[in-house]
N, C-alpha and C positions, 0 to 999 in steps of 0.2 A: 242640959241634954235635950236634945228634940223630940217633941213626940212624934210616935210613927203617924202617918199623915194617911193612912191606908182606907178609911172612914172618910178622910175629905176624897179623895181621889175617887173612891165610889160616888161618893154624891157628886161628884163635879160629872164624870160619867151620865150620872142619872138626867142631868140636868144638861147636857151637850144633848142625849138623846131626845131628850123631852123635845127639845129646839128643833128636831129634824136635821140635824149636822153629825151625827153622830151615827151611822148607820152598821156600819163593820165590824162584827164581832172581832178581825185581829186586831184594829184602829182602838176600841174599847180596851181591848187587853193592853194597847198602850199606854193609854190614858189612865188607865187605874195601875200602872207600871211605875210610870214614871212622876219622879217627887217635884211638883212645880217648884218648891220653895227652893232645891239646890240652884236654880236658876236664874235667884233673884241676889246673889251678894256680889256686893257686901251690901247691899241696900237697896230701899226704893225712893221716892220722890215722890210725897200723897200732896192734893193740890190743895192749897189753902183759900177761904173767902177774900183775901185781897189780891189775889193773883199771883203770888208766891208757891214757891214750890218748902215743902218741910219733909226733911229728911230724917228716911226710918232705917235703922238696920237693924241684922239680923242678931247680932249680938248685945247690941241695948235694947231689945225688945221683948216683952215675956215672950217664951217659946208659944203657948197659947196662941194670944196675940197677932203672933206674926204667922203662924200658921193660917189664920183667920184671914188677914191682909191676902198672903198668896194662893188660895183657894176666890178670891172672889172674882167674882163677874167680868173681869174689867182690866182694860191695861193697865200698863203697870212702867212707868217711866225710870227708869237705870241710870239714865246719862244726861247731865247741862250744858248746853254748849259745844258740846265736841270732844267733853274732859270731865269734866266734876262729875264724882262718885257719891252716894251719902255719906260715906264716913271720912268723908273729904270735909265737911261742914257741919256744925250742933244745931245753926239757927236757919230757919227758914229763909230761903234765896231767890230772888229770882232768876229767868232764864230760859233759855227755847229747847226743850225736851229735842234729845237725838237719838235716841237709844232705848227702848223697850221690851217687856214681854207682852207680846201683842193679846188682846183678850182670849181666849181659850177655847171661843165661838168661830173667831174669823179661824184661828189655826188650823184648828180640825177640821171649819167647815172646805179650808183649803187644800187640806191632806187629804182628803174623802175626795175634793173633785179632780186629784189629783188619778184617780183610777188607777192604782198600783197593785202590781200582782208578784206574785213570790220571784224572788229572780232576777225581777226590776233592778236596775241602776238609775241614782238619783244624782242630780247637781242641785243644789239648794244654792242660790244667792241672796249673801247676807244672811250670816250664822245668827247675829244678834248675841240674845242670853242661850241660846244653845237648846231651846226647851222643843223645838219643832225640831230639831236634828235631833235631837234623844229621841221622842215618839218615832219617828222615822227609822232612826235604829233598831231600835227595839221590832218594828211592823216588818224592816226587809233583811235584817243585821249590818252590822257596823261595816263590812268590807263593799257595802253597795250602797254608800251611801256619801257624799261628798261636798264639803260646804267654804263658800266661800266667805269672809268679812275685810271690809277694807279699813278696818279701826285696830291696829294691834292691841289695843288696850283689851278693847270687848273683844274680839277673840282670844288673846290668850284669860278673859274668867272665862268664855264659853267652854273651854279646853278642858280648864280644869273642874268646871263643873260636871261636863259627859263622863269626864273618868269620874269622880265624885260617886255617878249614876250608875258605872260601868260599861259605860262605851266607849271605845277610840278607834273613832272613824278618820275621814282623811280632811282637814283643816288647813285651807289655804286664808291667807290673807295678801293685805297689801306690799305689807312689807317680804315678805321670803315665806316661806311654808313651812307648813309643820305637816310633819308625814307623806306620805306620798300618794297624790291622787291616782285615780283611776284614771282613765285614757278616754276621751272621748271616740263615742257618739254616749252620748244617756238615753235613757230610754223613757224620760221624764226631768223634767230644768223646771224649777221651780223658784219663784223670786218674793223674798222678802219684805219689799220694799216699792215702792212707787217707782214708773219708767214713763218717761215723755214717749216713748216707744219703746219695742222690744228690739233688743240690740242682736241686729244678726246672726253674730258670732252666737247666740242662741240656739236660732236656726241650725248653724251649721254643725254645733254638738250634739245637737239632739238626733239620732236615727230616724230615717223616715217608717210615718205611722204614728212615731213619738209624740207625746204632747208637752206643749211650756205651757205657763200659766205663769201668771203674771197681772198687779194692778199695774193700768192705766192711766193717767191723767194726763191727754194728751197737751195741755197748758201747767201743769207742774202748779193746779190747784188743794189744797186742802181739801176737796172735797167734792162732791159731781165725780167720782172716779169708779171706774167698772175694772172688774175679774174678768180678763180674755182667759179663753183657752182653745189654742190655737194646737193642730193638729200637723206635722212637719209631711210634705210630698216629696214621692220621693224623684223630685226636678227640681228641689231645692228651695220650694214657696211652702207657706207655709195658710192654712185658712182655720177658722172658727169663727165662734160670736164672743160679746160678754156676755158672761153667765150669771151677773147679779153685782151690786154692789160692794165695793170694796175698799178699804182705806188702811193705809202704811204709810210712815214716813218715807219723804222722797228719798230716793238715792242721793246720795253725797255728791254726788258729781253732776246731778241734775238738778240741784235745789235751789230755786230761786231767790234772790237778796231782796225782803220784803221795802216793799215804798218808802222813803220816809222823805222830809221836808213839808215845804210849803205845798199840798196839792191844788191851791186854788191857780197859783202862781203857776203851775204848771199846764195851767188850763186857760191861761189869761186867753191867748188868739184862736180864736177858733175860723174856723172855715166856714160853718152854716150850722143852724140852728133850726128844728123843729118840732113839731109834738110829739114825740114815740108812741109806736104803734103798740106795743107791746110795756107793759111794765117791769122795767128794770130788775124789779123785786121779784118777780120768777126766777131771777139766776142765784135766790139765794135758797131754791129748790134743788134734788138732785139730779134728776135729768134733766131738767134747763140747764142747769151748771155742766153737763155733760157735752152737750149739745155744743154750747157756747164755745169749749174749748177744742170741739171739732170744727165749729165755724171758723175760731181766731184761736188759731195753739198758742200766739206769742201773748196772749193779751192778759194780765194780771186785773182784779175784782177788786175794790177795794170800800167800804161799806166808812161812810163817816153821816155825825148830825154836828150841825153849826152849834152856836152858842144859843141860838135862839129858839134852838129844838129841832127843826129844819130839816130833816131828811136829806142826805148826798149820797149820791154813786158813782164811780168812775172805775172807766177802762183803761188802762195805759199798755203798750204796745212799744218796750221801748229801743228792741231793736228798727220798728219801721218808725219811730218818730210818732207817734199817734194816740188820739187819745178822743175817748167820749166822755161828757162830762153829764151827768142827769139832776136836776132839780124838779122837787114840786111844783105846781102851776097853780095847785087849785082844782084842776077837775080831770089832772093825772099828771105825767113827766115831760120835759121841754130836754131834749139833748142837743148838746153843742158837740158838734166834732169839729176835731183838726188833724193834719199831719197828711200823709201822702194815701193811707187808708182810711175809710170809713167802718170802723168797726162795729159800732151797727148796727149798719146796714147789712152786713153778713151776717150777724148773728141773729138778728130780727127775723132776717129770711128763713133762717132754720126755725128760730122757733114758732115762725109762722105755721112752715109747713110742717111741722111737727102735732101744732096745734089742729089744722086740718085731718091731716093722718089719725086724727081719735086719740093723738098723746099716746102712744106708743112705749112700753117700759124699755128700761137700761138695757133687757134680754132677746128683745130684736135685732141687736143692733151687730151684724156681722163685719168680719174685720179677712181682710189676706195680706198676707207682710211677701214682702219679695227682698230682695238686696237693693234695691232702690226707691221703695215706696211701703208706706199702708194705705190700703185703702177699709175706710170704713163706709157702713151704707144700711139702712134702715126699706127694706120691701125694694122698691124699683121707681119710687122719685128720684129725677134727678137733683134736687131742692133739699134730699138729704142721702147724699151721698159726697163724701169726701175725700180726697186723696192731697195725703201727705208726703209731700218729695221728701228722700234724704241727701244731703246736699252731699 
Protein backbone atom coordinates (compact mmCIF):
# COMPACT_ATOMS: atom_id res chain seq x y z
CA UNK A 1 0.00 0.00 0.00
CA UNK A 2 1.23 3.68 -0.61
CA UNK A 3 1.73 6.01 1.82
CA UNK A 4 -0.27 9.24 1.81
CA UNK A 5 2.35 11.45 0.31
CA UNK A 6 0.46 14.64 1.83
CA UNK A 7 3.74 15.67 4.01
CA UNK A 8 5.96 15.35 0.80
CA UNK A 9 3.53 17.54 -1.08
CA UNK A 10 3.76 20.25 1.59
CA UNK A 11 7.46 20.32 1.70
CA UNK A 12 7.67 20.29 -2.04
CA UNK A 13 5.30 23.31 -1.69
CA UNK A 14 7.47 24.89 0.85
CA UNK A 15 10.46 24.50 -1.11
CA UNK A 16 8.89 25.73 -4.91
CA UNK A 17 8.02 28.91 -2.56
CA UNK A 18 11.29 29.20 -1.13
CA UNK A 19 12.69 29.40 -5.01
CA UNK A 20 10.43 32.23 -5.73
CA UNK A 21 8.17 29.96 -8.37
CA UNK A 22 5.64 29.37 -6.22
CA UNK A 23 3.68 32.35 -5.65
CA UNK A 24 -0.31 31.65 -5.84
CA UNK A 25 -2.14 30.66 -3.01
CA UNK A 26 -4.68 28.52 -5.55
CA UNK A 27 -1.31 27.24 -7.71
CA UNK A 28 -0.07 26.09 -3.87
CA UNK A 29 -3.40 24.39 -3.31
CA UNK A 30 -2.41 22.47 -6.41
CA UNK A 31 0.68 21.51 -5.56
CA UNK A 32 0.03 20.06 -2.26
CA UNK A 33 -3.25 18.50 -4.18
CA UNK A 34 -1.98 16.65 -6.42
CA UNK A 35 0.08 13.13 -5.82
CA UNK A 36 3.40 13.63 -8.08
CA UNK A 37 4.00 9.87 -7.73
CA UNK A 38 0.56 8.80 -9.83
CA UNK A 39 2.43 10.41 -12.51
CA UNK A 40 5.39 8.58 -12.68
CA UNK A 41 4.30 4.61 -13.72
CA UNK A 42 4.98 2.27 -14.23
CA UNK A 43 8.47 3.71 -13.59
CA UNK A 44 11.39 5.99 -13.82
CA UNK A 45 14.93 5.72 -15.42
CA UNK A 46 17.68 7.15 -12.54
CA UNK A 47 20.91 7.80 -14.39
CA UNK A 48 23.82 5.64 -13.73
CA UNK A 49 27.85 6.66 -13.33
CA UNK A 50 28.55 5.01 -16.70
CA UNK A 51 26.04 6.57 -18.72
CA UNK A 52 23.37 4.18 -18.48
CA UNK A 53 19.95 4.55 -17.57
CA UNK A 54 18.63 1.97 -14.42
CA UNK A 55 15.18 1.25 -14.19
CA UNK A 56 12.90 1.88 -10.92
CA UNK A 57 9.31 1.02 -10.57
CA UNK A 58 6.86 1.71 -8.74
CA UNK A 59 5.91 -1.83 -7.73
CA UNK A 60 9.42 -3.23 -6.96
CA UNK A 61 10.30 -0.33 -5.09
CA UNK A 62 9.59 0.13 -1.23
CA UNK A 63 6.64 2.42 -1.01
CA UNK A 64 9.09 4.75 1.14
CA UNK A 65 11.52 4.79 -1.31
CA UNK A 66 9.83 5.47 -4.17
CA UNK A 67 7.84 8.07 -2.62
CA UNK A 68 11.41 9.68 -1.76
CA UNK A 69 12.51 9.29 -5.78
CA UNK A 70 9.12 11.28 -6.88
CA UNK A 71 9.11 14.17 -4.28
CA UNK A 72 12.72 15.07 -5.46
CA UNK A 73 14.18 18.00 -6.93
CA UNK A 74 14.66 16.91 -10.33
CA UNK A 75 13.42 15.39 -13.59
CA UNK A 76 12.47 12.44 -13.84
CA UNK A 77 12.97 10.38 -17.16
CA UNK A 78 9.72 7.92 -18.27
CA UNK A 79 10.52 6.92 -21.63
CA UNK A 80 14.01 5.40 -24.04
CA UNK A 81 14.02 5.87 -27.19
CA UNK A 82 10.55 6.58 -28.15
CA UNK A 83 9.28 3.11 -26.41
CA UNK A 84 11.00 1.56 -23.39
CA UNK A 85 9.18 1.77 -20.14
CA UNK A 86 10.93 0.59 -16.79
CA UNK A 87 9.24 -2.31 -16.43
CA UNK A 88 10.03 -3.04 -19.79
CA UNK A 89 13.81 -3.90 -18.57
CA UNK A 90 15.36 -5.40 -14.81
CA UNK A 91 19.00 -4.16 -15.89
CA UNK A 92 20.28 -0.93 -16.62
CA UNK A 93 20.20 0.34 -20.39
CA UNK A 94 21.18 2.56 -22.42
CA UNK A 95 19.38 5.21 -24.39
CA UNK A 96 18.15 8.87 -25.28
CA UNK A 97 15.58 9.87 -22.57
CA UNK A 98 12.14 11.18 -24.59
CA UNK A 99 9.75 11.33 -22.20
CA UNK A 100 9.74 12.94 -18.56
CA UNK A 101 8.26 14.48 -15.50
CA UNK A 102 9.95 17.73 -15.96
CA UNK A 103 11.33 19.05 -12.38
CA UNK A 104 8.55 20.56 -10.26
CA UNK A 105 10.52 24.06 -10.36
CA UNK A 106 10.34 24.65 -14.24
CA UNK A 107 6.61 23.36 -13.96
CA UNK A 108 5.12 25.54 -11.67
CA UNK A 109 7.54 28.27 -12.35
CA UNK A 110 5.65 27.93 -15.95
CA UNK A 111 2.17 27.67 -14.59
CA UNK A 112 2.66 30.85 -12.48
CA UNK A 113 3.95 32.82 -15.71
CA UNK A 114 1.28 31.47 -17.28
CA UNK A 115 -0.99 34.41 -15.51
CA UNK A 116 -4.27 32.41 -15.28
CA UNK A 117 -7.53 33.48 -13.78
CA UNK A 118 -10.72 31.66 -12.71
CA UNK A 119 -12.48 31.06 -16.03
CA UNK A 120 -9.38 30.68 -18.21
CA UNK A 121 -9.40 28.08 -20.96
CA UNK A 122 -6.06 26.19 -21.36
CA UNK A 123 -4.39 24.14 -24.46
CA UNK A 124 -1.39 22.45 -22.94
CA UNK A 125 0.95 20.85 -25.66
CA UNK A 126 2.34 17.81 -24.81
CA UNK A 127 0.45 16.01 -21.90
CA UNK A 128 3.81 14.12 -21.14
CA UNK A 129 3.17 12.09 -17.42
CA UNK A 130 0.01 14.16 -17.00
CA UNK A 131 1.30 15.91 -13.74
CA UNK A 132 1.22 19.73 -15.16
CA UNK A 133 -2.48 18.94 -16.53
CA UNK A 134 -3.56 17.59 -13.11
CA UNK A 135 -2.13 20.99 -11.20
CA UNK A 136 -3.87 22.79 -13.99
CA UNK A 137 -7.00 21.00 -13.32
CA UNK A 138 -7.24 21.12 -10.16
CA UNK A 139 -6.24 25.44 -10.38
CA UNK A 140 -9.13 26.14 -13.24
CA UNK A 141 -11.22 22.59 -13.24
CA UNK A 142 -11.07 19.65 -15.67
CA UNK A 143 -13.70 21.27 -18.33
CA UNK A 144 -11.12 24.19 -19.18
CA UNK A 145 -8.50 22.54 -19.59
CA UNK A 146 -7.10 20.74 -22.76
CA UNK A 147 -3.94 18.82 -23.69
CA UNK A 148 -2.36 17.60 -26.40
CA UNK A 149 0.46 14.26 -26.79
CA UNK A 150 1.68 12.97 -29.79
CA UNK A 151 2.95 9.51 -28.37
CA UNK A 152 -0.22 7.11 -27.77
CA UNK A 153 1.70 5.28 -25.36
CA UNK A 154 2.41 8.40 -22.98
CA UNK A 155 -0.92 9.63 -23.44
CA UNK A 156 -3.01 6.88 -22.78
CA UNK A 157 -0.73 6.47 -18.85
CA UNK A 158 -1.13 10.24 -18.68
CA UNK A 159 -5.01 9.46 -19.05
CA UNK A 160 -5.08 7.08 -16.69
CA UNK A 161 -3.29 8.57 -14.33
CA UNK A 162 -5.57 12.15 -14.17
CA UNK A 163 -8.40 9.77 -13.46
CA UNK A 164 -6.12 7.85 -10.92
CA UNK A 165 -5.94 11.78 -9.51
CA UNK A 166 -9.62 12.53 -10.30
CA UNK A 167 -9.59 14.47 -13.24
CA UNK A 168 -10.92 13.97 -17.00
CA UNK A 169 -10.08 16.75 -18.92
CA UNK A 170 -10.07 16.71 -22.65
CA UNK A 171 -6.97 14.51 -24.17
CA UNK A 172 -6.03 14.64 -27.58
CA UNK A 173 -3.13 12.82 -29.10
CA UNK A 174 -1.75 11.94 -32.28
CA UNK A 175 -3.44 9.10 -33.09
CA UNK A 176 -7.58 10.05 -32.71
CA UNK A 177 -8.82 11.56 -29.32
CA UNK A 178 -9.95 10.75 -26.42
CA UNK A 179 -12.76 13.06 -25.24
CA UNK A 180 -13.76 16.01 -26.72
CA UNK A 181 -11.88 19.13 -26.81
CA UNK A 182 -13.01 22.41 -26.32
CA UNK A 183 -13.22 24.69 -29.47
CA UNK A 184 -10.78 27.16 -29.97
CA UNK A 185 -9.69 30.51 -29.28
CA UNK A 186 -7.88 29.57 -25.57
CA UNK A 187 -7.24 32.02 -23.54
CA UNK A 188 -3.74 30.76 -22.68
CA UNK A 189 -1.54 27.75 -25.11
CA UNK A 190 0.93 26.63 -23.26
CA UNK A 191 3.80 24.21 -24.60
CA UNK A 192 5.67 21.44 -23.13
CA UNK A 193 8.30 20.91 -25.05
CA UNK A 194 10.98 22.81 -26.93
CA UNK A 195 9.88 24.71 -30.69
CA UNK A 196 12.41 26.02 -33.34
CA UNK A 197 9.54 28.48 -33.34
CA UNK A 198 6.15 28.95 -32.11
CA UNK A 199 3.86 27.41 -34.74
CA UNK A 200 1.08 29.78 -35.71
CA UNK A 201 -1.68 27.85 -35.65
CA UNK A 202 -0.77 28.84 -31.87
CA UNK A 203 -1.42 32.31 -32.66
CA UNK A 204 -4.50 31.60 -34.18
CA UNK A 205 -6.05 29.54 -31.17
CA UNK A 206 -5.17 31.62 -28.85
CA UNK A 207 -7.99 34.86 -28.37
CA UNK A 208 -6.39 38.17 -28.79
CA UNK A 209 -4.91 39.60 -25.23
CA UNK A 210 -4.21 35.83 -24.76
CA UNK A 211 -0.75 34.69 -24.03
CA UNK A 212 1.40 31.25 -25.28
CA UNK A 213 4.32 30.51 -23.76
CA UNK A 214 6.51 28.32 -24.89
CA UNK A 215 10.58 27.29 -24.77
CA UNK A 216 12.55 28.28 -27.58
CA UNK A 217 15.57 26.95 -29.15
CA UNK A 218 15.70 28.67 -32.18
CA UNK A 219 18.63 25.90 -33.52
CA UNK A 220 16.88 22.84 -31.82
CA UNK A 221 19.92 22.90 -29.16
CA UNK A 222 19.93 21.30 -25.80
CA UNK A 223 20.50 24.04 -24.21
CA UNK A 224 20.95 28.31 -24.68
CA UNK A 225 17.09 28.01 -24.84
CA UNK A 226 14.63 30.84 -23.47
CA UNK A 227 10.69 31.04 -22.04
CA UNK A 228 8.96 33.46 -24.60
CA UNK A 229 5.81 34.72 -23.59
CA UNK A 230 4.22 36.12 -26.21
CA UNK A 231 0.96 38.19 -25.84
CA UNK A 232 -1.69 37.51 -29.10
CA UNK A 233 -3.08 41.26 -30.97
CA UNK A 234 -5.90 41.40 -31.93
CA UNK A 235 -4.43 41.66 -36.08
CA UNK A 236 -3.24 38.58 -35.69
CA UNK A 237 0.61 39.15 -34.46
CA UNK A 238 1.52 38.24 -31.68
CA UNK A 239 4.81 40.21 -29.33
CA UNK A 240 6.58 39.61 -25.87
CA UNK A 241 10.15 38.90 -24.57
CA UNK A 242 11.86 35.80 -23.07
CA UNK A 243 11.26 35.86 -19.65
CA UNK A 244 14.21 33.60 -18.43
CA UNK A 245 15.76 30.45 -19.10
CA UNK A 246 14.17 27.29 -20.07
CA UNK A 247 14.84 23.74 -21.02
CA UNK A 248 12.33 20.57 -22.36
CA UNK A 249 12.82 18.19 -24.63
CA UNK A 250 12.44 19.08 -28.35
CA UNK A 251 9.23 18.34 -29.83
CA UNK A 252 9.16 15.06 -31.82
CA UNK A 253 8.75 16.70 -34.97
CA UNK A 254 11.55 19.11 -34.53
CA UNK A 255 14.26 17.00 -33.10
CA UNK A 256 17.32 17.08 -34.55
CA UNK A 257 19.52 13.50 -35.67
CA UNK A 258 22.60 14.14 -33.63
CA UNK A 259 26.17 14.09 -35.72
CA UNK A 260 27.86 11.08 -36.01
CA UNK A 261 30.82 9.74 -38.14
CA UNK A 262 34.14 10.93 -39.07
CA UNK A 263 33.88 14.85 -38.05
CA UNK A 264 37.35 15.59 -39.04
CA UNK A 265 36.49 14.17 -42.55
CA UNK A 266 33.82 16.39 -42.65
CA UNK A 267 35.93 19.23 -42.34
CA UNK A 268 38.79 18.09 -44.49
CA UNK A 269 38.21 21.49 -47.41
CA UNK A 270 37.87 24.41 -45.98
CA UNK A 271 37.37 27.75 -47.55
CA UNK A 272 39.71 30.10 -45.12
CA UNK A 273 41.25 29.93 -42.10
CA UNK A 274 41.92 32.49 -39.27
CA UNK A 275 42.32 33.41 -35.57
CA UNK A 276 38.80 33.79 -33.95
CA UNK A 277 38.00 36.71 -32.43
CA UNK A 278 35.88 35.45 -29.85
CA UNK A 279 36.32 31.99 -28.16
CA UNK A 280 34.39 29.26 -29.20
CA UNK A 281 34.10 28.13 -25.59
CA UNK A 282 31.50 31.04 -24.78
CA UNK A 283 28.83 28.98 -26.84
CA UNK A 284 29.10 26.49 -24.15
CA UNK A 285 27.62 29.38 -22.00
CA UNK A 286 23.73 30.16 -21.97
CA UNK A 287 23.30 33.18 -23.60
CA UNK A 288 26.00 32.78 -26.06
CA UNK A 289 24.44 29.49 -26.84
CA UNK A 290 21.33 31.66 -27.23
CA UNK A 291 22.73 34.11 -29.20
CA UNK A 292 24.37 31.69 -31.47
CA UNK A 293 21.24 29.94 -32.53
CA UNK A 294 19.60 33.39 -33.37
CA UNK A 295 22.71 34.24 -35.37
CA UNK A 296 22.74 30.43 -37.40
CA UNK A 297 19.15 28.56 -36.37
CA UNK A 298 20.54 25.72 -38.73
CA UNK A 299 23.81 25.20 -37.21
CA UNK A 300 24.31 22.15 -34.64
CA UNK A 301 27.57 22.69 -31.58
CA UNK A 302 29.33 19.86 -31.23
CA UNK A 303 32.06 19.77 -28.44
CA UNK A 304 35.04 16.85 -29.07
CA UNK A 305 39.07 16.26 -27.55
CA UNK A 306 41.42 14.47 -29.86
CA UNK A 307 43.35 11.52 -28.39
CA UNK A 308 46.07 13.79 -27.53
CA UNK A 309 43.90 15.78 -25.22
CA UNK A 310 43.35 18.64 -27.77
CA UNK A 311 40.47 20.59 -27.47
CA UNK A 312 37.70 20.52 -30.79
CA UNK A 313 34.76 22.50 -31.63
CA UNK A 314 32.69 22.51 -34.65
CA UNK A 315 29.60 23.91 -36.33
CA UNK A 316 27.84 22.02 -38.93
CA UNK A 317 25.04 23.68 -40.86
CA UNK A 318 23.86 20.79 -42.88
CA UNK A 319 21.06 21.95 -44.57
CA UNK A 320 23.41 24.98 -46.20
CA UNK A 321 26.41 22.56 -46.67
CA UNK A 322 28.70 24.44 -43.99
CA UNK A 323 30.74 24.12 -41.37
CA UNK A 324 33.37 25.82 -38.86
CA UNK A 325 35.97 23.92 -37.60
CA UNK A 326 37.94 25.41 -34.19
CA UNK A 327 41.26 24.25 -32.92
CA UNK A 328 43.73 25.42 -30.13
CA UNK A 329 46.68 27.62 -31.35
CA UNK A 330 48.46 28.20 -28.29
CA UNK A 331 47.47 31.70 -27.56
CA UNK A 332 43.62 30.91 -28.42
CA UNK A 333 41.41 29.32 -31.40
CA UNK A 334 42.25 29.14 -35.47
CA UNK A 335 38.77 28.55 -37.29
CA UNK A 336 38.60 26.90 -40.63
CA UNK A 337 35.27 27.50 -42.38
CA UNK A 338 33.76 25.99 -45.48
CA UNK A 339 30.45 25.65 -47.45
CA UNK A 340 28.44 28.47 -49.05
CA UNK A 341 28.00 30.24 -45.35
CA UNK A 342 30.36 31.47 -43.04
CA UNK A 343 28.94 30.65 -39.78
CA UNK A 344 31.11 32.49 -37.85
CA UNK A 345 31.25 35.13 -38.91
CA UNK A 346 27.61 35.62 -38.00
CA UNK A 347 27.81 34.37 -34.88
CA UNK A 348 30.94 36.22 -33.96
CA UNK A 349 29.13 39.32 -34.90
CA UNK A 350 26.39 38.77 -32.50
CA UNK A 351 28.49 37.89 -29.80
CA UNK A 352 30.52 40.70 -30.37
CA UNK A 353 27.92 43.09 -30.17
CA UNK A 354 26.54 41.44 -27.39
CA UNK A 355 29.70 41.77 -25.72
CA UNK A 356 29.63 45.46 -26.29
CA UNK A 357 26.02 46.05 -25.21
CA UNK A 358 27.40 45.08 -21.51
CA UNK A 359 26.24 41.25 -22.11
CA UNK A 360 22.88 41.67 -21.81
CA UNK A 361 20.66 38.58 -19.96
CA UNK A 362 18.35 35.98 -21.85
CA UNK A 363 15.34 38.65 -20.44
CA UNK A 364 15.95 41.60 -22.88
CA UNK A 365 15.52 39.81 -25.45
CA UNK A 366 11.97 40.65 -27.24
CA UNK A 367 10.50 38.55 -29.77
CA UNK A 368 6.97 39.41 -32.40
CA UNK A 369 5.78 36.32 -34.41
CA UNK A 370 3.47 37.10 -37.37
CA UNK A 371 2.28 34.18 -39.94
CA UNK A 372 5.52 34.71 -41.79
CA UNK A 373 8.40 35.55 -39.56
CA UNK A 374 9.88 35.97 -35.84
CA UNK A 375 11.53 38.66 -35.23
CA UNK A 376 13.87 38.72 -32.25
CA UNK A 377 15.94 41.84 -31.20
CA UNK A 378 17.83 42.90 -27.93
CA UNK A 379 17.41 47.20 -27.26
CA UNK A 380 17.82 48.99 -30.91
CA UNK A 381 21.41 47.44 -32.48
CA UNK A 382 20.94 46.43 -35.63
CA UNK A 383 23.86 43.71 -34.82
CA UNK A 384 21.38 42.14 -32.51
CA UNK A 385 18.47 41.92 -34.09
CA UNK A 386 17.20 39.10 -36.10
CA UNK A 387 14.53 37.91 -38.26
CA UNK A 388 13.58 34.56 -38.98
CA UNK A 389 11.56 33.79 -42.39
CA UNK A 390 9.14 30.95 -42.36
CA UNK A 391 9.36 29.43 -45.61
Amino acid sequence: MMPDTAPERRALADRLQEAGVLTHPKWRAAVEAVPRELFLQPGVFLPTDDGRWRPVTALGTDPEEWSEIAYRDESLVTQLDGHLTADQTAAPVPGVPTSSSTTPVTVVGMIEALDVEDGHTVLEIGTGTGYSSALMCHRLGEDNVTTIEVDPGVAARADAALEAAGYSTWTMTGDGLLGHPRRAPYDRVIATCAVRRVPYTWVRQTTPGGVVLATLAPGSWAYGTGLARITVNGDGTAEGRIVGESSFMQARSQAVVPLAGDLSARTAYADSAREAKVSPTLLEEWMPAFLAQLAAPGAQFVRATRGDGARQRYLFDADRESFAAFAENGSGWTVRQGGPVALWDDIERALIAWQDAGRPGIGTVRLRVTARSHTYRIGDRPALRWEHRIA
